[in-house]
C-alpha positions as CSV (number, residue, x, y, z in Angstrom):
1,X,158.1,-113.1,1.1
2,X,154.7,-112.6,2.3
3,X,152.4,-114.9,4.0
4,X,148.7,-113.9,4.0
5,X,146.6,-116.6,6.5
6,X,143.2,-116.6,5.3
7,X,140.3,-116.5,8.3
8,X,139.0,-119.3,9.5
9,X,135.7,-119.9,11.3
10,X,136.4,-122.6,13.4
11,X,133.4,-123.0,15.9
12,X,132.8,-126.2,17.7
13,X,129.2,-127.8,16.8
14,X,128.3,-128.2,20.3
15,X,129.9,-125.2,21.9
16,X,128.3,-123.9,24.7
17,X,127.9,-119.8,25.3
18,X,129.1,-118.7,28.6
19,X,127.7,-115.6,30.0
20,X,130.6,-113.2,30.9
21,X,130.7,-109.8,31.6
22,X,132.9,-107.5,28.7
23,X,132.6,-104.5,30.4
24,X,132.1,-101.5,27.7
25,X,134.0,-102.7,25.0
26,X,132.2,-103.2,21.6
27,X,131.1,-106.8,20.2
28,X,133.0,-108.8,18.6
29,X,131.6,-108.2,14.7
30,X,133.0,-110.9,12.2
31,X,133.3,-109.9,8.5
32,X,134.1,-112.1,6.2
33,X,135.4,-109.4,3.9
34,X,138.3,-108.3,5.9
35,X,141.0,-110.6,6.5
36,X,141.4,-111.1,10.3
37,X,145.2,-112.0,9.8
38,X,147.5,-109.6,8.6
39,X,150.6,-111.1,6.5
40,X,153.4,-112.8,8.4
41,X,156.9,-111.6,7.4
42,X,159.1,-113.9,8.4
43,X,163.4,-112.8,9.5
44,X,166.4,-115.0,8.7
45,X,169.2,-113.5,8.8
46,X,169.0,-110.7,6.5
47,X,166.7,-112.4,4.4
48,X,162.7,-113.0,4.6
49,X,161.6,-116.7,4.3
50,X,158.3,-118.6,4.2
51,X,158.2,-120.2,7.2
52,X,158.1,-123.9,7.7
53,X,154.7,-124.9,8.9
54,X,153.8,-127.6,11.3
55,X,150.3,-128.9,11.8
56,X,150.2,-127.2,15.5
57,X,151.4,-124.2,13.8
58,X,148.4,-124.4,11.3
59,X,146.2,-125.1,14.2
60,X,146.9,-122.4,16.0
61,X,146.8,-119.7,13.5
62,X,143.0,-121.1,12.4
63,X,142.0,-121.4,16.1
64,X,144.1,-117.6,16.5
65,X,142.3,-116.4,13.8
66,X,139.0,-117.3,14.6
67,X,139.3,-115.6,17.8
68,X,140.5,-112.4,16.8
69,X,137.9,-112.2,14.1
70,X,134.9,-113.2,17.1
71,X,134.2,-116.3,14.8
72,X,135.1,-118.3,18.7
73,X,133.2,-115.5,21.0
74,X,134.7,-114.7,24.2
75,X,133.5,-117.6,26.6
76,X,132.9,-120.0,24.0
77,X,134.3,-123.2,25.1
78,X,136.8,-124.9,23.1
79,X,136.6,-129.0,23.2
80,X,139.8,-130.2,21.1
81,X,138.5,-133.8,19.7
82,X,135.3,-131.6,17.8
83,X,138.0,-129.2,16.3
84,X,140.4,-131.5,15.5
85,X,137.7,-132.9,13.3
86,X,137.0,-130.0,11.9
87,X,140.2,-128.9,11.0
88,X,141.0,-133.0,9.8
89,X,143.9,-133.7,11.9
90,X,144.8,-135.0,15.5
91,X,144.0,-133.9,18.9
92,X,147.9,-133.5,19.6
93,X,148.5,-130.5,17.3
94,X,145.2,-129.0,18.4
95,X,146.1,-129.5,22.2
96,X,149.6,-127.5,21.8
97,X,147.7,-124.7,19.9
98,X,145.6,-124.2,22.7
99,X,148.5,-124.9,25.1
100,X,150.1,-121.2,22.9
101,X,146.9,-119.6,22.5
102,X,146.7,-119.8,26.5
103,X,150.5,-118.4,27.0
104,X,149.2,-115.1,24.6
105,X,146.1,-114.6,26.9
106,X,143.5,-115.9,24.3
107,X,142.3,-119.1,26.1
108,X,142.3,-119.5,29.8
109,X,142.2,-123.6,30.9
110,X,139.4,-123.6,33.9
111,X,140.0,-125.5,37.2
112,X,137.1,-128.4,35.6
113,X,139.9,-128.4,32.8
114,X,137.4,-127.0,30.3
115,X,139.0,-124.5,27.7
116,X,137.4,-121.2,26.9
117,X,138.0,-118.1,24.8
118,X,139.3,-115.5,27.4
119,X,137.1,-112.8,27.7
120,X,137.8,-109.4,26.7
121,X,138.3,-106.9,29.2
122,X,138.8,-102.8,28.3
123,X,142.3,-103.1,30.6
124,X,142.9,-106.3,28.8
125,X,142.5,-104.5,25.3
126,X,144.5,-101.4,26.4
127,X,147.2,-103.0,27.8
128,X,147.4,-104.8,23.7
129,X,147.6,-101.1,22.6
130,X,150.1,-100.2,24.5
131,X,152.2,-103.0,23.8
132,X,151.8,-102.9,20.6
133,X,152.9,-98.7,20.7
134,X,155.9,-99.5,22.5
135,X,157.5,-102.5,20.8
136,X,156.1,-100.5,17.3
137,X,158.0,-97.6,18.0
138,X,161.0,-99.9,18.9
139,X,160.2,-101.8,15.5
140,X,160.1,-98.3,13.6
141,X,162.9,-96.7,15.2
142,X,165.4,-100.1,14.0
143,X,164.1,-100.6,10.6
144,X,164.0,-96.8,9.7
145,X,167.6,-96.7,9.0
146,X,168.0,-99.8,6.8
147,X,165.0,-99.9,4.6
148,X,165.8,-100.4,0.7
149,X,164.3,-97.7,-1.7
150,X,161.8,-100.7,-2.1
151,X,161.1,-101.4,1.3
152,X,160.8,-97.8,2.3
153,X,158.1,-97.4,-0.6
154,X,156.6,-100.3,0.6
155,X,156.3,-99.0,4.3
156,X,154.5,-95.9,2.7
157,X,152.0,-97.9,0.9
158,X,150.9,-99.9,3.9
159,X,150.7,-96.6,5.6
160,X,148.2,-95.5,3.2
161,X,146.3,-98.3,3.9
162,X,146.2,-97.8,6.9
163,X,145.1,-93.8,6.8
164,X,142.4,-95.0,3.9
165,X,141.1,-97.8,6.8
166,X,141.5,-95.2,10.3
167,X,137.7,-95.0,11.0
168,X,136.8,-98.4,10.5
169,X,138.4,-100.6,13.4
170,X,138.6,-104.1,11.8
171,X,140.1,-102.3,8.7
172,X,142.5,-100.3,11.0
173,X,143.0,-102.9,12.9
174,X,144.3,-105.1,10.3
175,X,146.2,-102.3,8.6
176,X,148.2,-101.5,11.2
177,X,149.1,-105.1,12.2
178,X,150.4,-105.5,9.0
179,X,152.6,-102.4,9.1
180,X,154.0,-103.3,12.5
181,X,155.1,-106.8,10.7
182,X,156.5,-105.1,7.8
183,X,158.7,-103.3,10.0
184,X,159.5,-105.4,12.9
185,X,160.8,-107.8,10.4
186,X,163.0,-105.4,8.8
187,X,164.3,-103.9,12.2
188,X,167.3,-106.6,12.3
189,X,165.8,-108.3,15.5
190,X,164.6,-111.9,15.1
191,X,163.3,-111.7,18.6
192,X,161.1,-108.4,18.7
193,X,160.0,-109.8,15.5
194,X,158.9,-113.4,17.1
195,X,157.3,-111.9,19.8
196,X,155.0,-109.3,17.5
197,X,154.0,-112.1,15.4
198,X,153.0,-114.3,18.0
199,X,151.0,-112.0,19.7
200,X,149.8,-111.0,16.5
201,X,146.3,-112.6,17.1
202,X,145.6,-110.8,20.6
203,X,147.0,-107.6,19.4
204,X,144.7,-107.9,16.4
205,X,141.2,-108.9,18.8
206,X,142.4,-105.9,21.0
207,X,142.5,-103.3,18.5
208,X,139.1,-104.3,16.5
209,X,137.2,-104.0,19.9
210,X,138.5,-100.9,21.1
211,X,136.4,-97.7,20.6
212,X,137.9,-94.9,20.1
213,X,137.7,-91.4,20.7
214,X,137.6,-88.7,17.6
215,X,140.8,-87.2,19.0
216,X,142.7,-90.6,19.0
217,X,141.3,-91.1,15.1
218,X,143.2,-87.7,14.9
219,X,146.0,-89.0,16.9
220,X,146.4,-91.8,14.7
221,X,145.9,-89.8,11.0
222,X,148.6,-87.3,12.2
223,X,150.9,-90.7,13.5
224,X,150.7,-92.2,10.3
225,X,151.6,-88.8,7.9
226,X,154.6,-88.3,10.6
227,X,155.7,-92.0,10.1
228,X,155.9,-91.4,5.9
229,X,157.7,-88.3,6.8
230,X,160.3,-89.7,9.4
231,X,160.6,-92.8,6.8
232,X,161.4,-90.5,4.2
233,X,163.8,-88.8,6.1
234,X,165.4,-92.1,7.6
235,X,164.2,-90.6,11.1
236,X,164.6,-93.4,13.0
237,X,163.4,-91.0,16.5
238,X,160.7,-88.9,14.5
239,X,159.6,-92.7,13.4
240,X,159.7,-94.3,16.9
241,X,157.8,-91.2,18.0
242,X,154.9,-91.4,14.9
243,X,154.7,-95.3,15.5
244,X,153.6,-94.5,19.4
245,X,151.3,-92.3,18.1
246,X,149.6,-94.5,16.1
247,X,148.9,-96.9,18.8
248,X,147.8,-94.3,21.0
249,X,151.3,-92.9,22.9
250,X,152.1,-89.9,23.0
């Protein structure tokens, strides 16, 4: 079953905007039309499940969210009583969000014990590609073999989805996250799975802020067709291979 996480603009009322330098990477560009969370297929076993949600939980995919989306703009500092009220709950939940948004890179706790959004740097950015490439292909080359006739024409549609979005970045960006979910949580390993889906919200900020190149547009078309192909096929190297693509390895 599939969990879609709406976005949530969480911005503290008295937020203050720290000057930081984001080297050449585009601006963050909220739009309220495209979901900044892709859906969160959750593994048990050999069976998806709506996962149990906890108030820190909720917190942190609103706080998550509103980061990857540049709702919270890099530097912006994050005060946990004004969000809490906000969001209508306690500080405690909103202090362990923060507490695994900082172990994902997307808030850093300064030495005056102020919170901010982490800024993003190009390296910081490409290094979430990459990552995302790697355990992708790994996701890709697991799930290939077991998908259902129904999953396998599932995997196709978000792939089309993804080739109808390549040109737009938030689109894309989005797209593809929800492909590598798809398929992580079909690849029969609870762990890879757990550790795409909590990096989900960095992976997400990374890819809408990259630019890119016409030839890694290219790169990424020609990824996606090979991926249909090798899924068609059950080509669990041809899928690995197309998956890297996508994200930019070649």
């Amino acid at each position: 079953m599939s969990v879609i996480l709406d976005e949530v603009r969480v911005r503290p009322r008295s937020a203050l905007k720290v000057p930081h330098p984001v080297e050449d990477l585009a601006p963050a560009d909220p739009s309220p039309e495209i979901p900044a969370t892709p859906r969160q297929e959750i593994y048990d076993g050999s069976e998806l499940r709506r996962e149990r949600r906890f108030l820190g939980d909720d917190a942190f995919s609103e706080i998550g969210s509103a980061i990857a989306s540049g709702s919270l703009e890099d530097g912006e500092l994050l005060r946990d009583r004004e969000l809490a009220e906000q969001m209508g709950i306690s500080r405690t939940p909103v202090r362990e969000a923060i507490l695994q948004l900082q172990q994902i890179g997307l808030v850093e706790i300064l030495p005056s014990r102020r919170t901010r959004v982490t800024p993003l740097t190009r390296q910081i950015a490409e290094d979430c590609r990459r990552w995302a490439g790697y355990c992708g292909g790994i996701a890709a080359r697991q799930a290939v073999a077991s998908l259902s006739t129904t999953d396998a024409a599932t995997a196709v549609s978000r792939i089309d989805a993804l080739l109808e979005a390549i040109g737009s970045p938030a689109e894309a960006a989005t797209a593809a996250l929800e492909l590598l979910l798809f398929l992580s949580a079909r690849a029969g390993s609870p762990i890879l799975h757990a550790e795409i889906t909590e990096r989900q919200f960095s992976l997400l900020r990374a890819l809408r802020r990259l630019s890119y190149s016409s030839h890694e547009v290219d790169d990424a078309r020609t990824g996606s067709r090979d991926l249909a192909s090798a899924i068609a096929r059950r080509d669990g190297d041809g899928a690995e291979s197309a998956m890297r693509r996508i994200f930019g390895i070649r």
